[in-house]
C-alpha positions in Angstrom: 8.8 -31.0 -50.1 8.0 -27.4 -50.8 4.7 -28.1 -48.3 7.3 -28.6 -45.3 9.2 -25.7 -45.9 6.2 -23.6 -46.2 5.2 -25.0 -42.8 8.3 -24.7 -41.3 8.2 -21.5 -42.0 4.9 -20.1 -41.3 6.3 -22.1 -37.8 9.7 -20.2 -37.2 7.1 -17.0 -38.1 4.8 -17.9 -35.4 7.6 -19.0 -33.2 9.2 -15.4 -33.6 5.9 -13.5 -32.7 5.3 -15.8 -29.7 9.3 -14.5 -28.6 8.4 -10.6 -29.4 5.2 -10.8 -27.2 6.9 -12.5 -24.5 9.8 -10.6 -24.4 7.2 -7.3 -24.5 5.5 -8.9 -21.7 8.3 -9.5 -19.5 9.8 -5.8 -20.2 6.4 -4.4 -19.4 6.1 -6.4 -16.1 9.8 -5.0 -14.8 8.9 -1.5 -16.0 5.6 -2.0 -13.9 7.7 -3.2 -10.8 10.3 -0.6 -10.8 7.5 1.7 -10.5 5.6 -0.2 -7.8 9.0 0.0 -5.6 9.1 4.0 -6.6 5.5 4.5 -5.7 6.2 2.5 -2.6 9.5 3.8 -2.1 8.0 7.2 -2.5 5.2 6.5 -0.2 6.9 4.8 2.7 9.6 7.7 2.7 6.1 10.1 3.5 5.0 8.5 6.4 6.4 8.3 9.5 6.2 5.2 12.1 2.9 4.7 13.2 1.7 5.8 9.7 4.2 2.6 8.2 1.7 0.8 10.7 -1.6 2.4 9.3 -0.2 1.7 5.7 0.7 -2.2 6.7 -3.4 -2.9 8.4 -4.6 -1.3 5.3 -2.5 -3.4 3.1 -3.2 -6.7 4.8 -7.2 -5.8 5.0 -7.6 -4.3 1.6 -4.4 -4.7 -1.1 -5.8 -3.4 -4.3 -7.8 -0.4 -2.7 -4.1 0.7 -1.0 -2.4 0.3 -3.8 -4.7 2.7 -5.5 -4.5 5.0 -2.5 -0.4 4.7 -2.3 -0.5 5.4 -6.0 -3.1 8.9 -5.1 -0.5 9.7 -2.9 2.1 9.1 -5.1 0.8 11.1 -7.6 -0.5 14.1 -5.4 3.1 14.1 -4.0 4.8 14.7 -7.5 2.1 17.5 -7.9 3.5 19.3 -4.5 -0.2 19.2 -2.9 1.6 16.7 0.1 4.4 17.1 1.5 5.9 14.7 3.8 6.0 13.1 6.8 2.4 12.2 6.8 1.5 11.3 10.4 -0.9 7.8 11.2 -4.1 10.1 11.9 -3.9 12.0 8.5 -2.9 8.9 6.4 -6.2 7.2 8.4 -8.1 9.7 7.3 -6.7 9.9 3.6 -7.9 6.5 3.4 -11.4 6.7 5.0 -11.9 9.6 2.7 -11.1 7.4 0.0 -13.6 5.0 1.6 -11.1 2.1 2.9 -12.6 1.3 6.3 -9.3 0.3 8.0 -9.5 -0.9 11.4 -7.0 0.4 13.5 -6.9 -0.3 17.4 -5.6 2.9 19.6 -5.1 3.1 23.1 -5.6 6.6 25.1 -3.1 6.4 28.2 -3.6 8.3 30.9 -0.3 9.5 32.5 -1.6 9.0 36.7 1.1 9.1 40.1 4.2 8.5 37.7 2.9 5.8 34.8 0.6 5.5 32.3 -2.7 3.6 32.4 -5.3 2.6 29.8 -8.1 5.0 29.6 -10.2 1.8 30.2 -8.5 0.2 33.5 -8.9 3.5 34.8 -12.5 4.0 34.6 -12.6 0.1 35.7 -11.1 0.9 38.7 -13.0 4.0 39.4 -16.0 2.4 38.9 -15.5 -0.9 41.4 -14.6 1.8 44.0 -17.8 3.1 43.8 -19.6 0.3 44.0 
């Protein structure tokens, strides 16, 4: 008799324990989320538009190396070195400087008789006149 309650108890023990850590877990895992949304809150507040683009290709070619680079910003933000808004060409560079190779597509338009061109047609076209 005095066997099962000793094992019963070193259970409810166990049992408790198992609760604390969980319930430690859980609290640590919000507190880390509320500060994700800040840090991202934080972030997407610095850029402006095309930087929100910059920010999304970096996220979708390399998550964990922008979310250390949101969380540099974050941090150099709270420390007054940036101040906001952060356009796509700085952020770019931020993040090359950081070494994130992120591949961003731009377009130079060339504003010819009214509306704007590629770069690229342009010089197409110039060059099959020529030849």
């Amino acid at each position: 008799m005095s066997e099962d309650k000793e094992l019963e108890r070193i259970l409810e023990e166990k049992r408790k324990r198992l609760m604390r850590k969980l319930i430690l877990e859980k609290s640590s895992k919000s507190n880390d989320t509320s500060f994700d949304e800040e840090v991202n809150r934080v972030v997407l507040g610095l850029l402006d538009d095309k930087g929100r683009e910059v920010l999304t290709l970096a996220e979708s070619e390399f998550p964990q190396e922008t979310r250390r680079a949101k969380l540099i910003l974050y941090a150099l933000f709270k420390k007054g070195f940036v101040e906001g808004p952060v356009d796509a060409g700085d952020f770019y560079r931020f993040l090359r400087y950081l070494g994130i190779p992120v591949r961003y597509e731009s377009k130079i338009l060339v504003a010819s008789k009214g509306e704007k061109k590629p770069l690229s047609q342009i010089l197409s076209e110039r060059i099959s006149e020529l030849e």
